[in-house]
DRENDOBA-972772 format. One record per residue (C-alpha): residue number from 1; residue in three letters; x, y, z. Coordinates in steps of 0.02 Angstrom, whole numbers. Layout:
// DRENDOBA-972772
figu_milum_px_py_pz
NUM_ALA_X_Y_Z
...
// end
This chain:
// DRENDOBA-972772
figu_milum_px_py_pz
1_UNK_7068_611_904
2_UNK_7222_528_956
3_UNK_7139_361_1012
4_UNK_7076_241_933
5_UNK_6893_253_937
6_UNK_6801_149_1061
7_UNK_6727_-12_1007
8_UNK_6656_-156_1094
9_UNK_6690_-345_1020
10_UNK_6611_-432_890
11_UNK_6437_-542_942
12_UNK_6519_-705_877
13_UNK_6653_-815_923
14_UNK_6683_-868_1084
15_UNK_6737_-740_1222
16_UNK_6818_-782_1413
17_UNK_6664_-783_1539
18_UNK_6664_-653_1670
19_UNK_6580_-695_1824
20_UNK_6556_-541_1946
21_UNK_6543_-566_2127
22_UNK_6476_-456_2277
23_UNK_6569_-491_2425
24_UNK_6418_-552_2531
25_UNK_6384_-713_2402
26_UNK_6564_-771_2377
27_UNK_6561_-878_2517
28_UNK_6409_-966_2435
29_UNK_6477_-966_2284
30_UNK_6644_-1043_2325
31_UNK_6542_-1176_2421
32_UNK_6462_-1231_2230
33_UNK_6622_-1207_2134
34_UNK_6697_-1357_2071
35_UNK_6845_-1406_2192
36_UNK_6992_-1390_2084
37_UNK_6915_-1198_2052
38_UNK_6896_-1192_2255
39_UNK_7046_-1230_2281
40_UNK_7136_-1096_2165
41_UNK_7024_-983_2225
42_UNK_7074_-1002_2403
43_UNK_7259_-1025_2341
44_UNK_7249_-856_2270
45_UNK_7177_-754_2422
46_UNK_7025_-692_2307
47_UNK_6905_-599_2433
48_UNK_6763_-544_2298
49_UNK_6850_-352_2351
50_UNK_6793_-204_2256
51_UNK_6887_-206_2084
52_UNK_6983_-368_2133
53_UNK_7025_-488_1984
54_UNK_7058_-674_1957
55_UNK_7085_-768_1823
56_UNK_7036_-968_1820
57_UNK_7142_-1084_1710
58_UNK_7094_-1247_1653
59_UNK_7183_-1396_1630
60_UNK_7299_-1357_1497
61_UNK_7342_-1182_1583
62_UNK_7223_-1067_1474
63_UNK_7084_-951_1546
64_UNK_6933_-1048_1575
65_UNK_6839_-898_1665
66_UNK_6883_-742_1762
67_UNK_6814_-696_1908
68_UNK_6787_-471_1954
69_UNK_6750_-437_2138
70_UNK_6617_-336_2161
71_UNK_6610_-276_2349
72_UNK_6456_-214_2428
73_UNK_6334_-82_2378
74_UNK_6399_29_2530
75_UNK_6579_34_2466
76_UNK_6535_35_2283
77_UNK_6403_174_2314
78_UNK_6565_302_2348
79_UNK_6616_306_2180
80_UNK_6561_247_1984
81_UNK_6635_142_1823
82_UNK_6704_-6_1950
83_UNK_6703_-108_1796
84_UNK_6841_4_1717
85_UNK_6962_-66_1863
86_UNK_6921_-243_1799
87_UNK_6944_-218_1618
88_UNK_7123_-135_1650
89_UNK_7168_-275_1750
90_UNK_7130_-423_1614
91_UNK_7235_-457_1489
92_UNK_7201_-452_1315
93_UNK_7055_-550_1230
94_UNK_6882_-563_1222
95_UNK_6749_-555_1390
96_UNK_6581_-563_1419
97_UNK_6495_-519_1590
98_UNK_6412_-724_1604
99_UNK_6342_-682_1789
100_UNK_6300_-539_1935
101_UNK_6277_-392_1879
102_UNK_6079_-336_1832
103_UNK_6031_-230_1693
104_UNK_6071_-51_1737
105_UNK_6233_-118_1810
106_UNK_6273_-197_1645
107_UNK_6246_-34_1544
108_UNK_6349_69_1672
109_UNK_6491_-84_1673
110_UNK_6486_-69_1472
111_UNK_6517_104_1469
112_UNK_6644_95_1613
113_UNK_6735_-24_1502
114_UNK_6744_97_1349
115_UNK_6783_223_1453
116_UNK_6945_136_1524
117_UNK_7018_103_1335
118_UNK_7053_294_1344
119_UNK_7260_365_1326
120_UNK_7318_526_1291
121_UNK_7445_467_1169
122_UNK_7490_594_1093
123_UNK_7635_668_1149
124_UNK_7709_487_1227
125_UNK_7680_306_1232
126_UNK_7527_278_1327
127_UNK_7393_128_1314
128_UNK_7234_102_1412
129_UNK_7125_-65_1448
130_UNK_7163_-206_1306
131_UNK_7028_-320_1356
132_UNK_6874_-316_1263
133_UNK_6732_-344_1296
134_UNK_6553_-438_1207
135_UNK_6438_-340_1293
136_UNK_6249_-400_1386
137_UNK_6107_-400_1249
138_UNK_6020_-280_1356
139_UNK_6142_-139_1335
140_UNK_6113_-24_1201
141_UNK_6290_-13_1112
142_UNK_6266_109_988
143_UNK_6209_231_1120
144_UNK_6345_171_1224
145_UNK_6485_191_1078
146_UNK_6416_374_1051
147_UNK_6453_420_1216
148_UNK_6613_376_1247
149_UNK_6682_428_1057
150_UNK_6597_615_1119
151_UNK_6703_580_1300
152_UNK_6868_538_1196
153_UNK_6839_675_1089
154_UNK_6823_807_1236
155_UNK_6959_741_1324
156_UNK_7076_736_1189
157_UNK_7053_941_1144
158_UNK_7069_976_1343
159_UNK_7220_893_1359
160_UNK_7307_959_1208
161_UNK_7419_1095_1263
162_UNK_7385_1246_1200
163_UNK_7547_1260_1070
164_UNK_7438_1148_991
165_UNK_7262_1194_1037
166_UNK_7230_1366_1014
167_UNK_7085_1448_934
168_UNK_7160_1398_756
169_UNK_7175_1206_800
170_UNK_7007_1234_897
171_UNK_6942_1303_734
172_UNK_6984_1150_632
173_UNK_6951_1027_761
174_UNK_6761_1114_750
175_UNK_6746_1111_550
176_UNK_6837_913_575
177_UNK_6686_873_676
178_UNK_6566_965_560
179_UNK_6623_889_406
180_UNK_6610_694_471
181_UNK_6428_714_512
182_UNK_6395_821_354
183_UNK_6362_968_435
184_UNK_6376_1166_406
185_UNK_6508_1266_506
186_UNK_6548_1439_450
187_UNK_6679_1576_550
188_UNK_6680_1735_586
189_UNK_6855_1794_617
190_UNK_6938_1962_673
191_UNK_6889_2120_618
192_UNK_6723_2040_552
193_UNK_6677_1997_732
194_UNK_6659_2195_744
195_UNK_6565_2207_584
196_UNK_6455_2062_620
197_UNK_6412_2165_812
198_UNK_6499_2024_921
199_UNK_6615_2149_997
200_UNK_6621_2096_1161
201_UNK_6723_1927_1074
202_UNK_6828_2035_983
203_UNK_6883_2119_1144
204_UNK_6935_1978_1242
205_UNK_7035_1898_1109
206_UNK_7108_2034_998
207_UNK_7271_2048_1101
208_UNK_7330_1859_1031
209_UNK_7428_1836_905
210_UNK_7281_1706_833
211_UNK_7108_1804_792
212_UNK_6970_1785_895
213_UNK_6837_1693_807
214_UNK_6642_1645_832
215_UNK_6626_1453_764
216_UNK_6442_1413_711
217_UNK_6390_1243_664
218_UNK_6224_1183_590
219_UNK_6149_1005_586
220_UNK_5976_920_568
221_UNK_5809_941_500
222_UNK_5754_1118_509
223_UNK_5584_1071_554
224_UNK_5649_967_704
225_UNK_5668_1056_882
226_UNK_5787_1158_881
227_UNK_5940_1141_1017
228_UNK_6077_1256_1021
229_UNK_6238_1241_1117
230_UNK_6343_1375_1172
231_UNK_6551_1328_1241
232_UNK_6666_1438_1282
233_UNK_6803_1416_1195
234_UNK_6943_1499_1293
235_UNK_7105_1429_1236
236_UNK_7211_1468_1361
237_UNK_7175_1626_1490
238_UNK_7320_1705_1572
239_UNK_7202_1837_1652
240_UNK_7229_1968_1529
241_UNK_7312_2131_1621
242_UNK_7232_2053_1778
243_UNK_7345_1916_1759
244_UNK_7335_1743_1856
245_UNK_7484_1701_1965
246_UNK_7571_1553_1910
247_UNK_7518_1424_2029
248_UNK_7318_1475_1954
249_UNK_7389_1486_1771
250_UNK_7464_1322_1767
251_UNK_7310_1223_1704
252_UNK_7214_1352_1599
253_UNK_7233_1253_1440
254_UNK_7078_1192_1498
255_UNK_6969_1326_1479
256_UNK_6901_1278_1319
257_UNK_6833_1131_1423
258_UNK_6656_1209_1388
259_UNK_6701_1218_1187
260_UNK_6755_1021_1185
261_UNK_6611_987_1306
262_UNK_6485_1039_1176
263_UNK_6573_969_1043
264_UNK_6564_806_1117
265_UNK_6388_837_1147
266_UNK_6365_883_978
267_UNK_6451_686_927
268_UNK_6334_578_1024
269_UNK_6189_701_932
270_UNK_6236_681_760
271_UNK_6289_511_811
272_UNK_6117_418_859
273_UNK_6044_550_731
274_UNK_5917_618_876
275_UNK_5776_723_777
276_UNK_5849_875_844
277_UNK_5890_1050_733
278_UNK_6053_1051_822
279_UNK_6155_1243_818
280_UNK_6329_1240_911
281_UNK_6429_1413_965
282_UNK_6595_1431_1001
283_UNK_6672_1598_1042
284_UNK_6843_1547_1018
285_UNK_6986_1675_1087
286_UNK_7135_1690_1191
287_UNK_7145_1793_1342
288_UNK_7318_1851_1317
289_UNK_7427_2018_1364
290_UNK_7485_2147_1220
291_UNK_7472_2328_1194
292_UNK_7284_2274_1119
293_UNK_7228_2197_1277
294_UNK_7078_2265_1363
295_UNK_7095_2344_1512
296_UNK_7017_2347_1687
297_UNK_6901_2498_1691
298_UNK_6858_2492_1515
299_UNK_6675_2477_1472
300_UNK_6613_2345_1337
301_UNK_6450_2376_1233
302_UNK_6382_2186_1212
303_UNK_6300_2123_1047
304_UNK_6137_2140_1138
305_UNK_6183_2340_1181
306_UNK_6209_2309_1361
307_UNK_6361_2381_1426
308_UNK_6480_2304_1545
309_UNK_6611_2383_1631
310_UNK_6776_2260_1656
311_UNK_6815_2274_1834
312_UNK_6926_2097_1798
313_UNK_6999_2049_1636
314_UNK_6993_1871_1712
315_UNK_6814_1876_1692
316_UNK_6823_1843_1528
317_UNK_6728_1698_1486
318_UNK_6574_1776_1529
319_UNK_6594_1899_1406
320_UNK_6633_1814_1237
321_UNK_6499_1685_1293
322_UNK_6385_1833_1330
323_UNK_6384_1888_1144
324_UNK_6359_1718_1096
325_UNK_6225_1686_1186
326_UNK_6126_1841_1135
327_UNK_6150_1772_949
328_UNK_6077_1608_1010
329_UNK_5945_1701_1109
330_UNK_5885_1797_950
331_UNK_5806_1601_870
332_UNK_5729_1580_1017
333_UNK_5773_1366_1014
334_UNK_5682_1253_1121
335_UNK_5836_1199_1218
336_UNK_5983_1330_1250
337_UNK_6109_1243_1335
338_UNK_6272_1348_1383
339_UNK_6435_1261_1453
340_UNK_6605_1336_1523
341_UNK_6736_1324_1636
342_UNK_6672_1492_1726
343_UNK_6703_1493_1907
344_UNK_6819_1451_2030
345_UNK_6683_1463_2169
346_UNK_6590_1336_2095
347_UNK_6744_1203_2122
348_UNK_6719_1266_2309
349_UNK_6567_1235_2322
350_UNK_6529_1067_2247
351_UNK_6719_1015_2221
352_UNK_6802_949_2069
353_UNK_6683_820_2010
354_UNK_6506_886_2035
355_UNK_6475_1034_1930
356_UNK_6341_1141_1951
357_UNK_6184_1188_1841
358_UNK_6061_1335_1843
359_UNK_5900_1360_1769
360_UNK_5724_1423_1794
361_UNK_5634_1279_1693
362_UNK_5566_1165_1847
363_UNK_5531_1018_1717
364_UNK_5723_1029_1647
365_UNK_5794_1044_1795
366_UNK_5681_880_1854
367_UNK_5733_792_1699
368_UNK_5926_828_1720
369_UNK_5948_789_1908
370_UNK_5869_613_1851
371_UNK_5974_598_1665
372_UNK_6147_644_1784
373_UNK_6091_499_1929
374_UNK_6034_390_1764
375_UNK_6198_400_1685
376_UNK_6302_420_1816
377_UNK_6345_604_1759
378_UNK_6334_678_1930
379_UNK_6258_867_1933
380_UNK_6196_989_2056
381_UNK_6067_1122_2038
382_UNK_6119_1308_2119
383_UNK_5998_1451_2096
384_UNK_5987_1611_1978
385_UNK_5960_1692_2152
386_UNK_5875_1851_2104
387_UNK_5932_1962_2273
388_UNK_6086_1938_2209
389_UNK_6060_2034_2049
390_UNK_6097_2235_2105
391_UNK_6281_2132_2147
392_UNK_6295_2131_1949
393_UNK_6248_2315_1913
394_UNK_6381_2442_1939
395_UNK_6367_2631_1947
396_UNK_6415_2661_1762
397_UNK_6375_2539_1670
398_UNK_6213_2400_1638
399_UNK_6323_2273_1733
400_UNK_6475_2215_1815
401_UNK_6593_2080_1747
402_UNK_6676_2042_1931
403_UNK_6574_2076_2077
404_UNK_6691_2147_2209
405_UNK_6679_2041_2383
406_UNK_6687_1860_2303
407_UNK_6548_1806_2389
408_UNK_6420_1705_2282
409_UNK_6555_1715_2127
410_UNK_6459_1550_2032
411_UNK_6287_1619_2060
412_UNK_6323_1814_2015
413_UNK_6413_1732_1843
414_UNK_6268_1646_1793
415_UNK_6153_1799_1814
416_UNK_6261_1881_1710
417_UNK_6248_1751_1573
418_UNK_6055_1740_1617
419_UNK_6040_1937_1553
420_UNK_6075_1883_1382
421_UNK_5931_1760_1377
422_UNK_5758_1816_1351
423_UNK_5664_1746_1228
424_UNK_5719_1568_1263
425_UNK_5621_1477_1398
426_UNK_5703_1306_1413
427_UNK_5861_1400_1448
428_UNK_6024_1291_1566
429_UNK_6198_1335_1622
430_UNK_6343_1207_1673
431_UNK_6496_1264_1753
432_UNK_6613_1131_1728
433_UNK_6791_1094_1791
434_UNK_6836_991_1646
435_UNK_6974_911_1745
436_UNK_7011_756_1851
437_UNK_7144_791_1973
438_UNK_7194_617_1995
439_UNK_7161_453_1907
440_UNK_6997_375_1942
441_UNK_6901_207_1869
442_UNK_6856_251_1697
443_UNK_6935_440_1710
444_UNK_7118_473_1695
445_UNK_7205_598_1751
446_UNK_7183_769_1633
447_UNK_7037_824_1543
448_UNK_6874_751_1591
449_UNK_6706_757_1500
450_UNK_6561_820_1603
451_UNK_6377_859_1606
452_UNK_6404_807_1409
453_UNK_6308_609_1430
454_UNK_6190_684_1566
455_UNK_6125_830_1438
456_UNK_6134_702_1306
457_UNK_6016_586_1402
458_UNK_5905_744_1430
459_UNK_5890_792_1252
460_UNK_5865_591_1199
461_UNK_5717_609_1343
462_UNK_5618_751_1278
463_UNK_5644_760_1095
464_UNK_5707_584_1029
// end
């Protein structure tokens, strides 16, 4: 990771009170304040404004208090981690929240405040929030601390270009992660993918000049239930012979988004040490353009047998996570969870910040609207809408990899993916953007981390 990891201050010493105010008390509040306060307040045009920020000196010029303006629930209900605006604001040194915030506004305002200590550094001088703060006792920081170290650690391997971040960095960024929470990670690499009957990897990833690879990664108890996450670990995707224009090219470093979104999973996991036999998959490749390349037309046999004929050599995350899947499938775990930058249709349809999730589990699907509203880790449910199956199933082969007409594109992808699940019950699939297009309180621009906390909350929920 380039950053530094996140860390909240020490519980002793003194720290600056923070005193957070909603627009609607301020007047009341101002009313009570000392009148040498008043009277800097008023000099200063403070309003109690949504992400507003005063400090209060005392008498000798140092900060006595600060003072974070807080809005109304209206104008704070359009968007999350308002307390990340406040901690870049503040200079360095030590705050606590002293007043006006209640306890799930604390936790929120705690992780907000991690959150906006994040820089992509590496590449140029960057810093984020300096302020620190001592957070509420209410707020569980170890929790809080996992979350945002999985976050930094997601956004770190989407934003690395892929010069730097192709499936051999990828590879040792995995056994990295492995290693510092003592677990096992073994690789299956080129030619061995065809030995070991994950052709459908192999395919997609032969024509780079770095081997496609299948990165598996055990941790836990093995009498613990058993979770397994599957990423798709597409370095960088040109569109194979299909190939992307350049305006749709331009940010496909970030289709391993799924790959660090599990793997950031996987840290707040091993992190809190949930009693989970934890299994994470990553079908590493690049979908590049060489003599090797596979071609539209061609038809695949999967590691479950299914053929697929390639109609799109875009479509090719659903492929190398399709063999990966049917090796997850065969241990039949109590939670599959499979991530990925998939679809385009899905950013049309929910935009870049709401990613969609599918699964026919009524209780999981109950228990991760509520974990994504809990932790402010917003996802929507679409359906694995079965009419739409024959749309999958060409003439001459078990199934299609691009349905022609483009109608329904995130749905008919994730009944593809769905074919290579059938002995798991408890079975979930995110398509995530992994991006924010512009800077937002607690998210800078580039890679973003999503659907990681809200699965993490879910998994916490039913097995910690």
């Amino acid at each position: 990771m380039t950053n530094t990891p996140p860390s909240f201050a020490p519980p002793k010493g003194t720290a600056i009170p923070l005193h957070v105010l909603e627009t609607d008390a301020f007047a009341d509040w101002l009313k009570n304040a000392d009148a040498r306060v008043a009277e800097w307040v008023k000099a200063t045009e403070f309003t109690a404004a949504l992400g507003q920020v005063l400090l209060v000196p005392d008498q000798s010029g140092a900060i006595e208090f600060a003072l974070a303006g807080w809005g109304d629930k209206q104008t704070r209900a359009r968007g999350r981690f308002h307390m990340a605006v406040v901690a870049r604001k503040l200079p360095q040194g030590i705050y606590e929240i002293a007043s006006g915030l209640d306890e799930k506004e604390h936790s929120e305002s705690a992780l907000a405040w991690l959150l906006s200590a994040y820089a992509f550094d590496r590449y140029t001088s960057k810093k984020g929030a300096v302020a620190m703060l001592r957070p509420h006792e209410s707020v569980d920081q170890g929790s809080l601390l996992a979350q945002a170290a999985g976050d930094f650690l997601t956004r770190d391997l989407i934003n690395t270009p892929t010069n730097d971040m192709g499936p051999d960095a990828l590879e040792t960024a995995f056994l990295d992660l492995a290693k510092s929470h003592g677990a096992t990670a073994t690789v299956i690499k080129g030619d061995d993918l065809i030995a070991q009957n994950f052709p459908m990897i192999h395919a997609v990833g032969r024509a780079s000049d770095q081997a496609p690879r299948l990165l598996d990664m055990i941790w836990g108890k093995p009498d613990h239930p058993t979770i397994t996450l599957v990423g798709k670990g597409v370095c960088f995707d040109t569109g194979g012979l299909n190939i992307k224009p350049g305006a749709s090219m331009g940010l496909m470093k970030k289709d391993m988004g799924g790959s660090a979104t599990v793997m950031g999973l996987a840290h707040m996991i091993m992190a809190m040490k949930l009693p989970v036999r934890l299994r994470v998959l990553v079908p590493a490749v690049e979908n590049s353009i060489s003599a090797g390349a596979y071609r539209p037309q061609d038809i695949l046999t999967s590691r479950k047998g299914m053929s697929v004929e390639i109609n799109n050599t875009d479509a090719e995350g659903r492929l190398v996570l399709a063999d990966a899947l049917a090796l997850a499938d065969e241990d039949k775990p109590d939670l599959l969870v499979c991530t990925a930058t998939l679809t385009g249709a899905a950013r049309v349809a929910l935009g870049p910040d709401v990613p969609p999730f599918f699964t026919d589990d009524r209780k999981l699907a109950k228990q991760i609207f509520k974990s994504s509203k809990r932790v402010a880790d917003p996802l929507w449910q679409l359906p694995f809408w079965e009419p739409y199956e024959p749309m999958i199933e060409p003439d001459v082969a078990d199934l299609d990899n691009a349905p022609a007409g483009g109608f329904a594109g995130a749905i008919t992808a994730a009944l593809f993916l769905r074919r290579f699940v059938e002995h798991t019950d408890a079975f979930v699939h995110l398509d995530v953007y992994g991006w924010t297009p512009s800077a937002k309180p607690g998210r800078s621009k580039g890679g973003a981390c999503q659907s990681a906390r809200a699965m993490f909350d879910v998994i916490a929920k039913r097995y910690g």
